[in-house]
C-alpha positions as CSV (number, residue, x, y, z in Angstrom):
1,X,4.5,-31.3,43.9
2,X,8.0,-32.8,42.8
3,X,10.7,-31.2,44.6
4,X,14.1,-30.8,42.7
5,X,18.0,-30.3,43.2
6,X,18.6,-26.3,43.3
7,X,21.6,-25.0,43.1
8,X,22.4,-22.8,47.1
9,X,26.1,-21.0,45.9
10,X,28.6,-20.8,42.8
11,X,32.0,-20.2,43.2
12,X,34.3,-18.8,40.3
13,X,37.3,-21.2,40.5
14,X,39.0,-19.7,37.2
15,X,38.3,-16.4,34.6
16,X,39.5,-17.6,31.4
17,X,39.4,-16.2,27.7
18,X,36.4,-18.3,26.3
19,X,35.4,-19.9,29.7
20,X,35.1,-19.7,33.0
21,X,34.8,-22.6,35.8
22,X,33.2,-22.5,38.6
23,X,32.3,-25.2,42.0
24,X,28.9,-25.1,42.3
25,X,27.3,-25.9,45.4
26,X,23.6,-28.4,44.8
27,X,20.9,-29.6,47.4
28,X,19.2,-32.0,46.6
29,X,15.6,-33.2,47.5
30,X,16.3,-34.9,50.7
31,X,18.8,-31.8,51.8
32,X,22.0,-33.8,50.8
33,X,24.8,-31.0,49.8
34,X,27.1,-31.7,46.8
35,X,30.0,-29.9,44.9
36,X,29.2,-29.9,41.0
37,X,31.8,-28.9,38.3
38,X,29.9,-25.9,35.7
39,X,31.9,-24.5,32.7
40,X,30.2,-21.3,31.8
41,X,31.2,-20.5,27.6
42,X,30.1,-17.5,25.9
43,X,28.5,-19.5,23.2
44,X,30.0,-20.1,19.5
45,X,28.5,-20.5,16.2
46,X,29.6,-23.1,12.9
47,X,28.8,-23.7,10.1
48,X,28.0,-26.5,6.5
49,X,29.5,-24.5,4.0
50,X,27.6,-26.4,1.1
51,X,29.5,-25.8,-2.9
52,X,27.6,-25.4,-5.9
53,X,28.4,-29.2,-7.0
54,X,26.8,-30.3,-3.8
55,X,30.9,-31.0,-1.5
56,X,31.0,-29.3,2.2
57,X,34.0,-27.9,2.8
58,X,35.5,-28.7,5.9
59,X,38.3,-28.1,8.0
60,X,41.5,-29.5,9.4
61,X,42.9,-28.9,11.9
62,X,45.4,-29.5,15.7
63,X,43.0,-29.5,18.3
64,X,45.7,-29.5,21.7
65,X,42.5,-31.1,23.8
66,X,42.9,-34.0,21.6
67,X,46.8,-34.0,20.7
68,X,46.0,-34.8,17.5
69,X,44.3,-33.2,14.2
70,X,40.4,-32.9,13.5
71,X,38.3,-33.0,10.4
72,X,35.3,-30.7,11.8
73,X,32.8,-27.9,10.4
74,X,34.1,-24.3,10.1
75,X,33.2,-23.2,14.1
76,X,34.4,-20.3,16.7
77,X,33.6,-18.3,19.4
78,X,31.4,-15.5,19.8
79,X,32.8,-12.3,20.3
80,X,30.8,-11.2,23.3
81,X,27.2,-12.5,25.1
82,X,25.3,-10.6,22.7
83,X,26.8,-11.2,19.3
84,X,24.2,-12.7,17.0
85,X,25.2,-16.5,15.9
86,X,24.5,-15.7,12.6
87,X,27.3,-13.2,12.2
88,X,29.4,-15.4,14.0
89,X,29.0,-17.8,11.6
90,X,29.4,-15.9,8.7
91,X,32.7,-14.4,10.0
92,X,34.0,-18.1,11.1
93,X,33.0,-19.0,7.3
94,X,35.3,-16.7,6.1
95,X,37.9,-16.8,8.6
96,X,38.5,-20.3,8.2
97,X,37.7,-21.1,4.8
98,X,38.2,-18.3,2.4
99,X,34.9,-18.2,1.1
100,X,31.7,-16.2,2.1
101,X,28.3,-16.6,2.1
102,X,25.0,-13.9,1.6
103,X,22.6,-17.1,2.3
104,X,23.7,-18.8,6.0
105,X,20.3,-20.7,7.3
106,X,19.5,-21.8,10.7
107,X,20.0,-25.7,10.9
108,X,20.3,-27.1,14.8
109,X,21.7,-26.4,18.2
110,X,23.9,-28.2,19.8
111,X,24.6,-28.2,23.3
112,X,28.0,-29.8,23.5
113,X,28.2,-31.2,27.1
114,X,25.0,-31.0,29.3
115,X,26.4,-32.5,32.0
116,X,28.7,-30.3,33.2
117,X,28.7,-27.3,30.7
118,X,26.5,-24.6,29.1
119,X,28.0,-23.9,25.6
120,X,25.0,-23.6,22.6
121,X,26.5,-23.4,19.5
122,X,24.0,-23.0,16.2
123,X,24.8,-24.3,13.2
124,X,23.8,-22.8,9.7
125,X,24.1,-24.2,6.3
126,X,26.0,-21.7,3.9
127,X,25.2,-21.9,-0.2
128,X,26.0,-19.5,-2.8
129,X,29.7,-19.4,-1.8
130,X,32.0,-16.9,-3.1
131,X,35.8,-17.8,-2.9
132,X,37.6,-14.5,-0.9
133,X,40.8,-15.6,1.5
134,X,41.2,-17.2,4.9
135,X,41.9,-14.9,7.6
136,X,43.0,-16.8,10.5
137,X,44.3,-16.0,13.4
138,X,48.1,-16.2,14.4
139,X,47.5,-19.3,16.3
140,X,45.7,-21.2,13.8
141,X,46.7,-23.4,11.1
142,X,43.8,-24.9,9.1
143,X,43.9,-26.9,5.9
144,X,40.8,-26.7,3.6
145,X,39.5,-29.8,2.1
146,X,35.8,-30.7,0.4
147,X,34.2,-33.5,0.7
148,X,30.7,-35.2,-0.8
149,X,27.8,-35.9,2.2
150,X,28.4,-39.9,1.1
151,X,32.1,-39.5,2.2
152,X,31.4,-37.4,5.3
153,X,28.9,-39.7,6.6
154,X,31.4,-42.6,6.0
155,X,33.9,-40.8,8.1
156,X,31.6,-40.6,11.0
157,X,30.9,-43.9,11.2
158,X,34.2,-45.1,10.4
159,X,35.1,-43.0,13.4
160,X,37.7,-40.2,11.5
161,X,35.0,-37.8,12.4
162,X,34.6,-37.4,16.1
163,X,34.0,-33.9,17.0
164,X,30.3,-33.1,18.6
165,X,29.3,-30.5,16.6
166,X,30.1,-32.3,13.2
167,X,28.6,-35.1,13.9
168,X,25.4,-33.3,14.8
169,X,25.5,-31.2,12.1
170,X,26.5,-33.3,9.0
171,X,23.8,-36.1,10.1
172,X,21.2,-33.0,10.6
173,X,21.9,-31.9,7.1
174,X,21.8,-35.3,5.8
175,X,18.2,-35.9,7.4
176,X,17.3,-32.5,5.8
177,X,17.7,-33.3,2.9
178,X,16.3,-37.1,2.7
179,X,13.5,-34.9,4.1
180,X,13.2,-32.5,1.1
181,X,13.5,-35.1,-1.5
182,X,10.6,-37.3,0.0
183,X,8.3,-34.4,0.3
């Protein structure tokens, strides 16, 4: 039998609002000891709000991590260990868009940093919009802008689109497609 690295304690080195961080103590097979980094997140949930004519609506956005603005999928947080990432998406939809959605579909998961973190976040696709109003929160600032799946993918690979989750998510829905029209 293989034997593998197991993890002997975890220590909580800060409690914050979406995350916490903690050391974590690994042995490995030959009985070495080692201090590993582990980011424990809650989870989160975005989504590819699709329009009628075909655009995805994204957002933009100051991310402080970056020190810059983002072009990403509407994304956030879920609101508790248990909330369903469906609902969370559906709220973020609206939040951060304006518009709302009675048809989100499961597309992917992502797991945005294996190495070091535990975040999921699933990603739906959103048609049969209905315009309503942003509600964002009093820290956020988001511009809404549409774009076709030709002009997204050029972004990525152009490297205006960085962010993880958009990436994953634009190129999944892309392949999806291709899919459905060659069936």
């Amino acid at each position: 039998m293989k034997e593998h690295i197991k993890r002997v304690d975890r220590i909580l080195r800060y409690k914050g609002s979406i995350l916490d961080i903690y050391s974590d103590v690994i042995e490995t097979p030959d009985g070495h000891r080692a201090n590993w980094d582990f980011i424990d997140h809650k989870g989160a949930a975005a989504v590819v709000p699709v329009l009628d004519d075909g655009r995805i609506i994204m957002v933009k956005q100051y991310r402080n991590a970056l020190d810059r603005e983002t072009i990403e999928i509407p994304a956030g947080g879920l609101n508790g260990w248990d909330e369903p990432t469906i609902k969370a998406a559906a709220r973020e939809l609206e939040e951060e868009t304006g518009y709302k959605s009675d048809n989100l579909t499961k597309l992917i998961s992502v797991v945005t940093a294996v190495a070091f973190c535990n975040e999921v976040i699933d990603v739906y696709v959103a048609d049969n919009l209905v315009k309503t109003s942003q509600h964002l929160d009093e820290d956020e600032f988001i511009d809404v802008e549409s774009y076709s799946l030709k002009e997204l993918k050029e972004m990525i690979f152009a490297g205006k689109i960085q962010d993880s989750k958009t990436i994953s998510a634009i190129l999944a829905y892309d392949a999806l497609n291709n899919r459905k029209e060659n069936i």
